[in-house]
C-alpha positions as CSV (number, residue, x, y, z in Angstrom):
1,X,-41.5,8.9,15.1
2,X,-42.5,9.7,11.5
3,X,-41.3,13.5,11.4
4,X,-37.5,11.8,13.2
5,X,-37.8,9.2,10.2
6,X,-38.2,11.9,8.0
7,X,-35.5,14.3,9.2
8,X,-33.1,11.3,9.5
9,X,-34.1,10.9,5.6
10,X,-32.9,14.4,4.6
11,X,-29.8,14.4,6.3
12,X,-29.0,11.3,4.8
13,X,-30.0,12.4,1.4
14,X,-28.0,15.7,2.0
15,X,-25.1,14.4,4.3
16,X,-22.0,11.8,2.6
17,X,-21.4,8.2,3.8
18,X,-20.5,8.0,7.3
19,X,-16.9,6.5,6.3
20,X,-16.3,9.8,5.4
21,X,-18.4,12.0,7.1
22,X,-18.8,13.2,10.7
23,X,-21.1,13.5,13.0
24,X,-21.3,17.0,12.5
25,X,-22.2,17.5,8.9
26,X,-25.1,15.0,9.5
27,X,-26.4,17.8,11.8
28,X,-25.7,20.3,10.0
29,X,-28.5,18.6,7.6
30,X,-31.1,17.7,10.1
31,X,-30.8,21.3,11.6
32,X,-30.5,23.7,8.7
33,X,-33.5,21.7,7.0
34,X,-35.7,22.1,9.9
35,X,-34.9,25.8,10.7
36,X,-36.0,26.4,6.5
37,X,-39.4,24.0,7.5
38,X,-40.1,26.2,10.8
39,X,-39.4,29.5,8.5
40,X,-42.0,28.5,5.8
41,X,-46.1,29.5,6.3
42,X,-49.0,28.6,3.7
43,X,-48.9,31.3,0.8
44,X,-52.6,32.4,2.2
45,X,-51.2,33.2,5.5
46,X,-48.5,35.2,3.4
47,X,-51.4,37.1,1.4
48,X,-53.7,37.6,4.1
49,X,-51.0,39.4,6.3
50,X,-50.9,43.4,6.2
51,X,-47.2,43.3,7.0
52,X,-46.2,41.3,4.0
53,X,-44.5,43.8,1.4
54,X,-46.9,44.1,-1.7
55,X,-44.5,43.1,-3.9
56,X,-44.1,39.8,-2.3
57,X,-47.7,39.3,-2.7
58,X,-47.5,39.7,-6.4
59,X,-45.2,37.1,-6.5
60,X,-46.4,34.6,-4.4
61,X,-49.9,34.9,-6.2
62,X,-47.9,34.2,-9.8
63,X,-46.4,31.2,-7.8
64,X,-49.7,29.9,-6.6
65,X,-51.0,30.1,-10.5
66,X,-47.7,28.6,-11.3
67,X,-47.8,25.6,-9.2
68,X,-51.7,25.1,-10.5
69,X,-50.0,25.3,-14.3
70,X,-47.7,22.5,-13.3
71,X,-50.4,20.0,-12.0
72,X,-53.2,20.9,-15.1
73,X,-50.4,21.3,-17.9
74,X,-47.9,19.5,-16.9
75,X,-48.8,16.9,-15.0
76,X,-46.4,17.9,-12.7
77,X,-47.3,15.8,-8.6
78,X,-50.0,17.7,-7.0
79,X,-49.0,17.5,-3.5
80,X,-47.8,20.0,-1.0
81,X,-44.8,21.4,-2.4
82,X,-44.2,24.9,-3.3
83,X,-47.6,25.6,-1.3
84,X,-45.5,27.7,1.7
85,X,-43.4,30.4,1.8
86,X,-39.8,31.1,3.7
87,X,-37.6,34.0,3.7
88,X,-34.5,32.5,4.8
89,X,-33.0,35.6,5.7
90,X,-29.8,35.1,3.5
91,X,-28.8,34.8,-0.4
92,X,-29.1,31.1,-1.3
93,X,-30.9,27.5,0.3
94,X,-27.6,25.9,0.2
95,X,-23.9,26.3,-0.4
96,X,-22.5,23.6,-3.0
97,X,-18.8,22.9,-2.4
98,X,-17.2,20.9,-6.0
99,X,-13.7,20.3,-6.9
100,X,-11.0,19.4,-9.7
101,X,-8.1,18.1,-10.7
102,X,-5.9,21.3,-12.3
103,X,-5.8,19.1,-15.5
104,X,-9.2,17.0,-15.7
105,X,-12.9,18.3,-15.8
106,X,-14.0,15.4,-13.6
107,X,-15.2,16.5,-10.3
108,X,-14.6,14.7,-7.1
109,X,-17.4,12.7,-5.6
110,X,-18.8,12.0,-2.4
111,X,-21.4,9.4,-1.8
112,X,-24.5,9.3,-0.2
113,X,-26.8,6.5,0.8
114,X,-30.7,8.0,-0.7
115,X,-28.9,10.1,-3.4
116,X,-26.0,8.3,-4.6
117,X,-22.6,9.8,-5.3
118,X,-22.9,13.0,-6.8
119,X,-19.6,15.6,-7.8
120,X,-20.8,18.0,-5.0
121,X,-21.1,18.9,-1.2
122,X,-24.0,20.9,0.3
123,X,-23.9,22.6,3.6
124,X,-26.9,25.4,4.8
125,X,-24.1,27.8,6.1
126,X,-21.7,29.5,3.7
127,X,-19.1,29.5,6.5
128,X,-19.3,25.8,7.0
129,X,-19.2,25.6,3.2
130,X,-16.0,27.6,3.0
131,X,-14.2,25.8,5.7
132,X,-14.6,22.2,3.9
133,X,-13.3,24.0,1.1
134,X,-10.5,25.1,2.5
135,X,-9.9,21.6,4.2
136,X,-9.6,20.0,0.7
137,X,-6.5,18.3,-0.7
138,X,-4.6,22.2,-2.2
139,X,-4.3,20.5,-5.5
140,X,-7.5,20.3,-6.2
141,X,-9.4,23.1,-7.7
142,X,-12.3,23.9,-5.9
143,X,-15.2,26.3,-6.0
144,X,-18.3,27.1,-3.7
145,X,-21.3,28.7,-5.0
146,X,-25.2,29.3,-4.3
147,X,-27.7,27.2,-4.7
148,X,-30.9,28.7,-4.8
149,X,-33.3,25.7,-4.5
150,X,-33.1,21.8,-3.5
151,X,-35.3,19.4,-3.6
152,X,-36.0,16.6,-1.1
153,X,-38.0,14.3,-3.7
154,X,-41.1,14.2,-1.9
155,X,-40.0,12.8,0.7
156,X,-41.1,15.9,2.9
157,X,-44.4,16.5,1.3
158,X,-46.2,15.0,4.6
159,X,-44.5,17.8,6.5
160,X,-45.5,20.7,4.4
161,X,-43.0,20.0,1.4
162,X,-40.4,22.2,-0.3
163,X,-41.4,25.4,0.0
164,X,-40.7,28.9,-1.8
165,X,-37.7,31.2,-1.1
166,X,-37.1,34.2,-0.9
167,X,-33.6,32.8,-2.6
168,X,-35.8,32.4,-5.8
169,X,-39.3,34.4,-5.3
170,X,-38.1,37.6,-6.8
171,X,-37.0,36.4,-10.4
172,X,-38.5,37.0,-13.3
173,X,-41.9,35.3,-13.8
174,X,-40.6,32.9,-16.8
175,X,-37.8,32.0,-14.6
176,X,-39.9,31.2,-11.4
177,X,-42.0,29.0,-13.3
178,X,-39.0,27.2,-14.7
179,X,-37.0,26.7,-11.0
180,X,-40.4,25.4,-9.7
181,X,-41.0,23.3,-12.9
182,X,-37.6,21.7,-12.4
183,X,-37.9,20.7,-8.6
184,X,-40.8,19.2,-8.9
185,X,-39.7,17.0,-12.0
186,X,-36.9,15.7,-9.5
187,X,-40.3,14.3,-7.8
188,X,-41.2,12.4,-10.8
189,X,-38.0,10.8,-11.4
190,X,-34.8,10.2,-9.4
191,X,-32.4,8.1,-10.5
192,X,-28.7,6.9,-8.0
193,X,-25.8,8.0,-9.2
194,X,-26.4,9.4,-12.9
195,X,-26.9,13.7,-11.5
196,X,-26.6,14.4,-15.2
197,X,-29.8,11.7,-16.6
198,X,-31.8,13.5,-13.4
199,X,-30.7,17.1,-14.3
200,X,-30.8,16.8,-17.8
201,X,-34.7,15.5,-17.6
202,X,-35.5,18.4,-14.9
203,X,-33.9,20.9,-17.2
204,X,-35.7,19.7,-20.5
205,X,-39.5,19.9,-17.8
206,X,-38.3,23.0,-17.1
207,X,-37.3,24.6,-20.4
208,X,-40.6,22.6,-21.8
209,X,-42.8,24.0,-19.0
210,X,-41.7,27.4,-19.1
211,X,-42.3,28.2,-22.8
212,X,-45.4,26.8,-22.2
213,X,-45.8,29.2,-18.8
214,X,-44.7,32.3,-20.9
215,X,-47.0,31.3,-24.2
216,X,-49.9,32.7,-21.3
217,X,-47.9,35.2,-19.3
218,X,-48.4,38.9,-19.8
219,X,-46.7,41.0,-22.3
220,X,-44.2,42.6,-19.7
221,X,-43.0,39.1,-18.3
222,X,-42.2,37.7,-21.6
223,X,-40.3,41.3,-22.2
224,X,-38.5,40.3,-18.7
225,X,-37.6,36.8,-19.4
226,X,-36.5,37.4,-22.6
227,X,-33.6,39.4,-21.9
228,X,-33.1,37.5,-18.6
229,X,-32.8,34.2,-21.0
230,X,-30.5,36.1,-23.6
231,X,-28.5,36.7,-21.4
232,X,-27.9,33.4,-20.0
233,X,-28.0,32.0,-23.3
234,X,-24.9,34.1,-24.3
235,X,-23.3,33.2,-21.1
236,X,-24.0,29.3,-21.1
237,X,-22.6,29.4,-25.0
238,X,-19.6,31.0,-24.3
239,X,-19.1,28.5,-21.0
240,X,-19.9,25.7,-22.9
241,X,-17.3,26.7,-25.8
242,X,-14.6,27.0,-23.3
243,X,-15.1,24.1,-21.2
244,X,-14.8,22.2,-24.7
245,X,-11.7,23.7,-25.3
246,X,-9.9,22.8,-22.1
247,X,-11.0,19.3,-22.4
248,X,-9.8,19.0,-25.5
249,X,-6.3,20.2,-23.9
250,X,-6.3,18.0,-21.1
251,X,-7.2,15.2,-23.7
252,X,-4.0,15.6,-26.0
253,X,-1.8,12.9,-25.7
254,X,1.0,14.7,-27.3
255,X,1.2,17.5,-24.5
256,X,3.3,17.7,-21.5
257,X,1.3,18.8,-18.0
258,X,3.3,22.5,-18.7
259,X,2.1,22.8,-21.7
260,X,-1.5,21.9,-21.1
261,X,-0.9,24.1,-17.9
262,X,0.4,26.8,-20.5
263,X,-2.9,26.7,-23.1
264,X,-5.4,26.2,-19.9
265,X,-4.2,29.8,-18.6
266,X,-4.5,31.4,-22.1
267,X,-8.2,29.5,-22.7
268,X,-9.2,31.7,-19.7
269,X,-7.8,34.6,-20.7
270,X,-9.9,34.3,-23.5
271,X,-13.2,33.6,-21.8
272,X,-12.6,36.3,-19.5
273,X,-11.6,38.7,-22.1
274,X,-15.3,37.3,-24.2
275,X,-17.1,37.5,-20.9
276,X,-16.3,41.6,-20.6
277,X,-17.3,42.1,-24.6
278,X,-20.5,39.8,-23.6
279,X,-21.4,41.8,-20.6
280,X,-20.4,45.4,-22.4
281,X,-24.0,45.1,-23.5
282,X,-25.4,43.8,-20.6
283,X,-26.8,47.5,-19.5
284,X,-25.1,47.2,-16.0
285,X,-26.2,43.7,-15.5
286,X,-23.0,41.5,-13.6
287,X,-24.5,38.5,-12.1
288,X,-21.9,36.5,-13.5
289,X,-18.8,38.3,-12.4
290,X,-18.5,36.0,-9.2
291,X,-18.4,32.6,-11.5
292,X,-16.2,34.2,-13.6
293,X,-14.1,35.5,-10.4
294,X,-13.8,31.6,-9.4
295,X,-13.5,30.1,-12.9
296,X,-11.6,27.1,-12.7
297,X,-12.0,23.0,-13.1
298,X,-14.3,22.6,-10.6
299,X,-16.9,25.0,-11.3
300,X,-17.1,24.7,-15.2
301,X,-17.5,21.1,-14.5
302,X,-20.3,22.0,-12.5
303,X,-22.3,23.5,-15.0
304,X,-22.1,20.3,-17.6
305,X,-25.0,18.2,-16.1
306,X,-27.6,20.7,-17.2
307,X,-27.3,20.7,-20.8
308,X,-26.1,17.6,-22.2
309,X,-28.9,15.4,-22.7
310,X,-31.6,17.7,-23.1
311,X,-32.1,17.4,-26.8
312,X,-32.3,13.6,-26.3
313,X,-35.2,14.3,-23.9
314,X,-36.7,17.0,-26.0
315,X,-36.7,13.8,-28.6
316,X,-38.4,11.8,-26.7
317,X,-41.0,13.9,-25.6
318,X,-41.8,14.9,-29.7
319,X,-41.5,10.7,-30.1
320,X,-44.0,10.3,-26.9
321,X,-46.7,13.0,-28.8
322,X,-45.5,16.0,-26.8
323,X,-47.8,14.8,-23.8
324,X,-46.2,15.1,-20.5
325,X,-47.7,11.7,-18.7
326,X,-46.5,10.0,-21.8
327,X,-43.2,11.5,-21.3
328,X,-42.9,10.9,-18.1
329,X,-43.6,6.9,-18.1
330,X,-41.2,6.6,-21.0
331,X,-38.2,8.5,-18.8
332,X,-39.2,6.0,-16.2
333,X,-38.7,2.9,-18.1
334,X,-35.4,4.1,-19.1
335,X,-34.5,4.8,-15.6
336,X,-34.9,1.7,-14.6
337,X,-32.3,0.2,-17.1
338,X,-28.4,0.1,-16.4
339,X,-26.3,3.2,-16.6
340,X,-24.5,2.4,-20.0
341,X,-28.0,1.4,-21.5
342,X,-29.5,4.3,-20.7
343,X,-26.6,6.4,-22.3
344,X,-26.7,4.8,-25.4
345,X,-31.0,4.9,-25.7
346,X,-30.5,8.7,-25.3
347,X,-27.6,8.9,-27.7
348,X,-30.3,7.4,-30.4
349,X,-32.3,9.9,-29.5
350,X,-30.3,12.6,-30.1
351,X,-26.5,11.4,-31.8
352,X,-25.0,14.5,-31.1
353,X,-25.5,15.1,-27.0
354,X,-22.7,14.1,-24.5
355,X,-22.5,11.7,-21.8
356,X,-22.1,14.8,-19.0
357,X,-20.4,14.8,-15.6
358,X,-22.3,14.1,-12.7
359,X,-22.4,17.3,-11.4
360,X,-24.9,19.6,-9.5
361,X,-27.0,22.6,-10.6
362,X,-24.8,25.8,-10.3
């Protein structure tokens, strides 16, 4: 009964309301969740097998220290998650499906009774993904794209929690540590309906965390983060910069919808043109092409969650003594106040962030 509680939990915090959701995308939950449970063995089992590629090994014993780093440094749960391993046999844990008006940087949202309502769709199968996608209203802009981890809260930990994937294991040490130190901040706090206060908070653990992580890492994974992160720095600027323009376009009063239609095309031009200079020195590296390939509405929106109230957080964690339980119990009192509240403590914080979009991880 406990493990049919539990499942029922997932797909509800992974399926929409049932006035707009079938039948089928609640199984679709329940069954692609426990196909990636049955997939996952304990990282000893993983270490002590001969057939387990040596380079795996190596990186399930830096996430094994890793997950130890986030309990003693970070205060991070101790509890089962990110103790097993899956290789899920494909590119990504989940498919997120988000769309947009042509004109508006608001995504649509669909709600969902553990999780609130969120500016996304998940589905386990890219197929299933595409279809919704496809099923959606043709003015909309939409986009579907990869999501290499999820988290179910700790609601699995009983089970053998969230474990590592193969969709994730292989990055570069600084950026392991950071996926890992962001899921398991979703465990601390969770709040309904505001994706970008829970985002934002996992993002500033993980940025936090991982400088931290890399301050004790080797020479060579520093080297490797370092121009992983300047690369995604660059990239994230020049998003950031554009979705800031085509807000501001959709936001002037004294334009006509051709008009706006008119300086939205030539705003990405432009980032495409910057995105080619960008990656011209990229030594080969294109692991952006495909969101630049589906750059539209929907998936720059997607990316606004992550960013936007991090240097409030990083200000409260300097006012709460840079010490992570601290931290914690201060984002948990303002968790517990009213959206709009909330909002405005952060904007003291930090007067400069934005009020993002809720939108999911891309």
């Amino acid at each position: 009964m406990k493990q049919l509680l539990a499942l029922a939990f997932v797909a509800l915090l992974s399926a929409g309301c049932a006035n707009t959701t079938g039948v089928g995308y609640y199984w679709q939950s329940v069954a692609g969740h426990v196909l990636l449970m049955q997939a996952a063995r304990p990282v000893d089992d993983w270490l002590a097998d001969d057939a387990a590629p040596p380079k795996l090994k190596e990186r399930l014993e830096a996430a094994r220290r890793i997950r130890q780093f986030a309990v003693s440094e970070l205060a991070l749960p101790d509890n089962n998650s990110y103790q097993r391993y899956a290789d899920l046999k494909r590119r990504a844990a989940v498919y997120n499906v988000v769309a947009a008006p042509a004109l508006s940087l608001k995504l649509e949202t669909w709600c969902f009774p553990v999780a609130g309502c969120v500016g996304y769709r998940g589905y386990f199968l890219e197929s299933s993904a595409k279809a919704f996608a496809d099923s959606l209203d043709p003015q909309l802009e939409v986009a579907v794209y990869p999501v290499p981890a999820y988290s179910t809260l700790g609601w699995m930990n009983w089970a053998g929690g969230d474990p590592l994937l193969n969709t994730f294991i292989h990055y570069p040490e600084g950026e392991l540590a950071r996926t890992v130190f962001h899921e398991l901040a979703h465990q601390v706090v969770y709040v309904q309906n505001d994706t970008a206060f829970n985002e934002s908070f996992a993002t500033t653990v993980e940025r936090l965390g991982g400088a931290l992580w890399l301050n004790r890492a080797s020479e060579q994974a520093r080297t490797d983060y370092a121009t992983f992160d300047h690369r995604r720095r660059a990239f994230r600027a020049l998003t950031r910069a554009t979705r800031e323009r085509l807000k501001a376009i959709y936001e002037d009063a004294r334009l006509g919808d051709a008009a706006k239609l008119q300086l939205k095309a030539g705003t990405l031009n432009d980032f495409r043109q910057q995105y080619e200079h960008l990656k011209a020195g990229w030594n080969g590296y294109a692991g952006y092409d495909p969101f630049v390939a589906r750059a539209n509405n929907a998936s720059f929106a997607a990316q606004a969650a992550y960013d936007d109230w991090v240097p409030a957080f990083e200000a409260l964690f300097e006012r709460e003594g840079r010490d992570f339980a601290r931290f914690y119990d201060a984002v948990r009192a303002l968790s517990g106040r009213p959206k709009d509240e909330r909002q405005a403590a952060l904007r003291e914080l930090a007067p400069t962030a934005l009020a993002a979009s809720d939108t999911p991880r891309p």
